[in-house]
DSSP file (Angstrom, degrees, kcal/mol; ACC not computed):
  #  RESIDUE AA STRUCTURE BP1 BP2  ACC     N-H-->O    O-->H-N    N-H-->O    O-->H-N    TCO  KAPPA ALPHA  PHI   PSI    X-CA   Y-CA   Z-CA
    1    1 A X              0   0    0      0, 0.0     2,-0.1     0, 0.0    39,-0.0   0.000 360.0 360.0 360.0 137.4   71.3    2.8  -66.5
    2    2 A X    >>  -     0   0    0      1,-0.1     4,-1.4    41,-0.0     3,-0.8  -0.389 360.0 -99.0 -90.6 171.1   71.6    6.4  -68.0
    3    3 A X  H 3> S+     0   0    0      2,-0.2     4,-1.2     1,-0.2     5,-0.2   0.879 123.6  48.5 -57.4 -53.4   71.3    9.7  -66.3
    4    4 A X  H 3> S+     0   0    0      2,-0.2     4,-1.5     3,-0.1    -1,-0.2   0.676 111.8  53.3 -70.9  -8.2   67.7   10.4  -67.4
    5    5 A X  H X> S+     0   0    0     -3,-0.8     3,-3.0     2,-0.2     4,-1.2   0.984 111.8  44.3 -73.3 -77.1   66.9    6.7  -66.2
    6    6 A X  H 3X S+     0   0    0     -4,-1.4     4,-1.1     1,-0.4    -2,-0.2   0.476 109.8  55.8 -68.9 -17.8   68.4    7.5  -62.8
    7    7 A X  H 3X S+     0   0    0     -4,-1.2     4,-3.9    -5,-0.2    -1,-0.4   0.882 110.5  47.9 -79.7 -33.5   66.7   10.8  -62.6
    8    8 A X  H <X S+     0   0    0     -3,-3.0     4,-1.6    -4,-1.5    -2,-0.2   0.959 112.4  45.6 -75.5 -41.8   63.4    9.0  -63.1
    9    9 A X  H  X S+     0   0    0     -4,-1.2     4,-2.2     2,-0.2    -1,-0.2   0.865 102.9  58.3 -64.5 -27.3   63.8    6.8  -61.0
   10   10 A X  H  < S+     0   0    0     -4,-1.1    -2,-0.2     2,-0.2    -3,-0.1   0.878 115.1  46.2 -22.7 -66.1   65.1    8.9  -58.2
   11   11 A X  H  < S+     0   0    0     -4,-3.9    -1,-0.2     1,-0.2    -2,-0.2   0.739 119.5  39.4 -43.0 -38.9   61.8   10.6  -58.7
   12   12 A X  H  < S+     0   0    0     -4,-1.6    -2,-0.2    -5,-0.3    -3,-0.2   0.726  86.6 127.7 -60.7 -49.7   59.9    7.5  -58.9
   13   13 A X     <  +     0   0    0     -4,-2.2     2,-0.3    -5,-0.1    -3,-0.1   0.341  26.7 172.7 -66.4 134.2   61.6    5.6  -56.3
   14   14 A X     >  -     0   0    0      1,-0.1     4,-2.2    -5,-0.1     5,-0.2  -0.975  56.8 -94.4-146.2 163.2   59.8    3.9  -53.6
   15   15 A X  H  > S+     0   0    0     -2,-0.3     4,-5.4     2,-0.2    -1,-0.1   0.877 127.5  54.2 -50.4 -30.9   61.6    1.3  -50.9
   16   16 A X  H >> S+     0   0    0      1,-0.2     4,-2.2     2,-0.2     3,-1.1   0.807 114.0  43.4 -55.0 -90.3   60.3   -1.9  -53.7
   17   17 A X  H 3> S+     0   0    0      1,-0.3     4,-1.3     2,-0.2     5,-0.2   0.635 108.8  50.9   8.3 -92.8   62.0   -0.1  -56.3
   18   18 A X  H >X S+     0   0    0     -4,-2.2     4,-3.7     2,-0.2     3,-1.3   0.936 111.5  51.5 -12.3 -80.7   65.0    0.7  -54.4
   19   19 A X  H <X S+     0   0    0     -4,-5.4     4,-1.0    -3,-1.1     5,-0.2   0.898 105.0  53.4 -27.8 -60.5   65.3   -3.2  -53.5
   20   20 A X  H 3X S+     0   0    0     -4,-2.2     4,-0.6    -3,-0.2    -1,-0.3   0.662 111.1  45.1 -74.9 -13.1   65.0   -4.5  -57.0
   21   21 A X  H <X S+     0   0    0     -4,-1.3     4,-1.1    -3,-1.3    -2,-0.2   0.852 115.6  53.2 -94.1 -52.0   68.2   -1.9  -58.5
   22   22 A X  H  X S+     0   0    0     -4,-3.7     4,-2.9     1,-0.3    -2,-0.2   0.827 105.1  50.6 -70.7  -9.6   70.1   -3.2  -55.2
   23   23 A X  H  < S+     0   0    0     -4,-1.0    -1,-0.3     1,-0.2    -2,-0.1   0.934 111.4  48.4 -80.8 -34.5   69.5   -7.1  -56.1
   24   24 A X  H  < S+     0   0    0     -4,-0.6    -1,-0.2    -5,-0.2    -2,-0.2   0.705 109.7  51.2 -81.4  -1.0   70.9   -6.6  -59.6
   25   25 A X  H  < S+     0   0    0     -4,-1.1    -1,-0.2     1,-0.0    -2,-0.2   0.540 108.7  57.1 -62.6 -39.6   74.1   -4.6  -57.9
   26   26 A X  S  < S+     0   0    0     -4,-2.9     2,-0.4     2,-0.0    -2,-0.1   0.301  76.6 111.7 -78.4  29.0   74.5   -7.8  -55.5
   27   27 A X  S    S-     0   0    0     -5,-0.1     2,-0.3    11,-0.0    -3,-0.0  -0.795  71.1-133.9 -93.3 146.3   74.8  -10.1  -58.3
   28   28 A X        -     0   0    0     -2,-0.4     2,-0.5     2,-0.0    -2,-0.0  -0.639  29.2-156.1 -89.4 148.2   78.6  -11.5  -58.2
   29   29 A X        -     0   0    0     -2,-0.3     3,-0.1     1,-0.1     4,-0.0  -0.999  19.2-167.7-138.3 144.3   79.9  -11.3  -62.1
   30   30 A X        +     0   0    0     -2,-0.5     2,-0.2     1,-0.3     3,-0.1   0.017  66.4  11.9-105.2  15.0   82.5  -13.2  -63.7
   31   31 A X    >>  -     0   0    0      1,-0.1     4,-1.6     2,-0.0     3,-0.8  -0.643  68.9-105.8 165.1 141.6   82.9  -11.6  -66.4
   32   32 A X  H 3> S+     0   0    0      1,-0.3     4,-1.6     2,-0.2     5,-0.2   0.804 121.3  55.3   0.4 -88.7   82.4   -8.4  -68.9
   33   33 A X  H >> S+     0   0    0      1,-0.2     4,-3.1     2,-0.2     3,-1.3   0.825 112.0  40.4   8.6-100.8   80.2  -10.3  -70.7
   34   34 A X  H <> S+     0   0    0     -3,-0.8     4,-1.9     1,-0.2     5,-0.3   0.852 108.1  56.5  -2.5 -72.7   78.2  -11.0  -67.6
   35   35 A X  H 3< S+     0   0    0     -4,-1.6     4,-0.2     1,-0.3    -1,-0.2   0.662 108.8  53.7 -74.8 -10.4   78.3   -7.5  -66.0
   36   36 A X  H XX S+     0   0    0     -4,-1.6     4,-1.7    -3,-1.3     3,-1.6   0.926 110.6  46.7 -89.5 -49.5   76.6   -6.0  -69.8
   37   37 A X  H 3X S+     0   0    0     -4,-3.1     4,-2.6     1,-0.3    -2,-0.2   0.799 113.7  40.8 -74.7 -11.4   73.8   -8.3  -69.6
   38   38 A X  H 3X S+     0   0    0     -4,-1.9     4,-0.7     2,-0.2    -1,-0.3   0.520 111.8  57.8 -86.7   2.2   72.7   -7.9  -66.2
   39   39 A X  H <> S+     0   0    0     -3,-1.6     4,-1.6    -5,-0.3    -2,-0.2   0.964 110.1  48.0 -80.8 -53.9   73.4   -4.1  -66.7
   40   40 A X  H >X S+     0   0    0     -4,-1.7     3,-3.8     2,-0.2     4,-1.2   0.972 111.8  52.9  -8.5 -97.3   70.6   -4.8  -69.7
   41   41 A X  H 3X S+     0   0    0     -4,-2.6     4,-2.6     1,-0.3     5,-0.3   0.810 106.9  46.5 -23.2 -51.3   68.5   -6.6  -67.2
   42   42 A X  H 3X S+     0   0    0     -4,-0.7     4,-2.1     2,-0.2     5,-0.4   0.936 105.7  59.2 -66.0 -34.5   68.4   -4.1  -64.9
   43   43 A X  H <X S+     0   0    0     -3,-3.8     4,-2.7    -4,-1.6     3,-0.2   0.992 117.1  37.2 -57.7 -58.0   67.6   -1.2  -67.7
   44   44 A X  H  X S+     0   0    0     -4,-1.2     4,-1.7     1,-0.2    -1,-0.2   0.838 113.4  51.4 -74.0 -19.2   64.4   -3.1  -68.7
   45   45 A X  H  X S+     0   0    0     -4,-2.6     4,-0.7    -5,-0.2    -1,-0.2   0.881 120.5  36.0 -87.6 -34.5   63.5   -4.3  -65.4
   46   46 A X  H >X S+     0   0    0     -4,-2.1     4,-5.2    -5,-0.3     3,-1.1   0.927 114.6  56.8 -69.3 -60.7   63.8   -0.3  -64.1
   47   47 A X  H 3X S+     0   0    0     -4,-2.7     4,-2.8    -5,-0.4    -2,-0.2   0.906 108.8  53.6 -41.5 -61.0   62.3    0.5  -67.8
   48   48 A X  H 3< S+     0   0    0     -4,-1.7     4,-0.3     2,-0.2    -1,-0.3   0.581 111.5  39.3 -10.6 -51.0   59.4   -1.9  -66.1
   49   49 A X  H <X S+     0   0    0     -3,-1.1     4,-3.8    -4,-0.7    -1,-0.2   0.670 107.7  59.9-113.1 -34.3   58.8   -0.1  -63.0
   50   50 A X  H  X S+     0   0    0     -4,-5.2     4,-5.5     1,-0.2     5,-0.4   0.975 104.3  51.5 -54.4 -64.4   59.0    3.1  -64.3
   51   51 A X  H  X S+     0   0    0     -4,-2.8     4,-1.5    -5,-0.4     5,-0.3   0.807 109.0  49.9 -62.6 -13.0   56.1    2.4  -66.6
   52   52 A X  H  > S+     0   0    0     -4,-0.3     4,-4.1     2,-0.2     5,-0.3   0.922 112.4  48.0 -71.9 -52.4   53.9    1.1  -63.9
   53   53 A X  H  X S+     0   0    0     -4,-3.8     4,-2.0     1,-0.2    -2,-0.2   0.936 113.9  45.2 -51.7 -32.2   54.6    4.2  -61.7
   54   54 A X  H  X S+     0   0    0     -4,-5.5     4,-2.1     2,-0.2    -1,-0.2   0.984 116.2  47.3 -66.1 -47.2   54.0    6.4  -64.5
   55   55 A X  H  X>S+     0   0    0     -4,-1.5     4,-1.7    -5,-0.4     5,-0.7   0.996 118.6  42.5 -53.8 -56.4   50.5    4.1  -65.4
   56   56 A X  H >X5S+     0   0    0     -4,-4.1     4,-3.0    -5,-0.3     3,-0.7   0.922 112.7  53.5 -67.2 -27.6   49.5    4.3  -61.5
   57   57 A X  H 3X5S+     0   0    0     -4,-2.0     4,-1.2    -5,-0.3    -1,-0.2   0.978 110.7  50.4 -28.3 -83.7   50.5    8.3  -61.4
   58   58 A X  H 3X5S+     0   0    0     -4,-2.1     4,-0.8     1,-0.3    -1,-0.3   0.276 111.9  43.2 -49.2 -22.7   48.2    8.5  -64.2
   59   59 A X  H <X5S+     0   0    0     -4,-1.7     4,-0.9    -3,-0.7     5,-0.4   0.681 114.5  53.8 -92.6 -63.3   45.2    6.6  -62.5
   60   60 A X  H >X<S+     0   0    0     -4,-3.0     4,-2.1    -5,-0.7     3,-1.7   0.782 104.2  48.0 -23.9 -72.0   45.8    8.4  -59.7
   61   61 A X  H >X S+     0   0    0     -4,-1.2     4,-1.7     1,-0.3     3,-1.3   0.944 111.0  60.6 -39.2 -71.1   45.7   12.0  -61.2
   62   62 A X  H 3X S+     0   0    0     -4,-0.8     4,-0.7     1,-0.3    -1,-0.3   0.407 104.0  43.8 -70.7  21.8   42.4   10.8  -62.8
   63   63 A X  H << S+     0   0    0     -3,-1.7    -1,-0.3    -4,-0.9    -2,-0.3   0.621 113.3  49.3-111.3 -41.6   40.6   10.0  -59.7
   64   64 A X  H <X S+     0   0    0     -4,-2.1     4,-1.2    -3,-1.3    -2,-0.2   0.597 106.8  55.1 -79.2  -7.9   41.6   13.1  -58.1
   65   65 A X  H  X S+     0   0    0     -4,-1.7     4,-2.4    -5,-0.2     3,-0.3   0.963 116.6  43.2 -61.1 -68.8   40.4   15.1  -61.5
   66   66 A X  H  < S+     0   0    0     -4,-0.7    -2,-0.2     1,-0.3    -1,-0.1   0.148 108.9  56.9 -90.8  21.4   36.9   13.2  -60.7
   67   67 A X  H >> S+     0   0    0     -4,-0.1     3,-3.2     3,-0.1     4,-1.6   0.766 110.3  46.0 -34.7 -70.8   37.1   13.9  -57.1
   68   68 A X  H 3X S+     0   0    0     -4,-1.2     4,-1.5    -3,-0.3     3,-0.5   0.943 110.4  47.8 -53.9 -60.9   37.3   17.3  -57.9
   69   69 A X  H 3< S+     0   0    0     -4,-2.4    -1,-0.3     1,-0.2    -3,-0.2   0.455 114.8  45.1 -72.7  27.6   34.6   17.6  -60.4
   70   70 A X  H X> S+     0   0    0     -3,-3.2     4,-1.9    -5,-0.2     3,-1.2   0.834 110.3  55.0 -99.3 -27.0   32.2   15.9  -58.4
   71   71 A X  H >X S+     0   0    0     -4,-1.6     4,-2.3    -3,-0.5     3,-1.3   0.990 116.1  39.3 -71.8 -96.6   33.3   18.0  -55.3
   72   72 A X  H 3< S+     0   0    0     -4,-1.5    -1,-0.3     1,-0.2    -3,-0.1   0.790 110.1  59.4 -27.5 -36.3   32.5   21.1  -57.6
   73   73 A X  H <4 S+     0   0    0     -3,-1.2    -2,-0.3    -5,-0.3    -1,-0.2   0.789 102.8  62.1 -89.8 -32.3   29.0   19.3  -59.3
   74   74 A X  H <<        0   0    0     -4,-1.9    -1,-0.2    -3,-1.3    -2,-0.2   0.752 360.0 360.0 -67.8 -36.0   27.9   19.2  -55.6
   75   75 A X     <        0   0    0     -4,-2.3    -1,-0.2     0, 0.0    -2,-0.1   0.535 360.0 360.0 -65.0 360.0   27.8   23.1  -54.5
């Protein structure tokens, strides 16, 4: 995982989140090999989670935009 990954998630992070980095850090490896491709895994599966938080953010935001203008449309 890179720096700007680990910043976005940091930001991101909620307990699920949290849970899912620490099961791919309890994986036993036997080798190099191994340790790159579950390092891989873990980039897309993070890569994964990120884009949902950013997608649910992003729903969010626009429900509280049309909260507000109905809010406003109502005075």
């Amino acid at each position: 995982m890179n720096l700007i990954q680990k910043k976005r998630l940091a930001r991101r992070s909620s307990p699920q989140v949290r849970n899912e980095v620490d099961l791919f850090r309890d994986v036993p490896v036997e080798s190099e090999a191994q340790l790159r491709e579950l390092a891989r895994a873990a980039n897309r599966a993070a890569d994964r989670m990120i884009k949902n938080l950013d997608e649910t953010i992003a729903c969010v935001d626009g429900v509280l935009r049309q909260r507000g203008n109905s809010k406003k449309k109502s005075r």
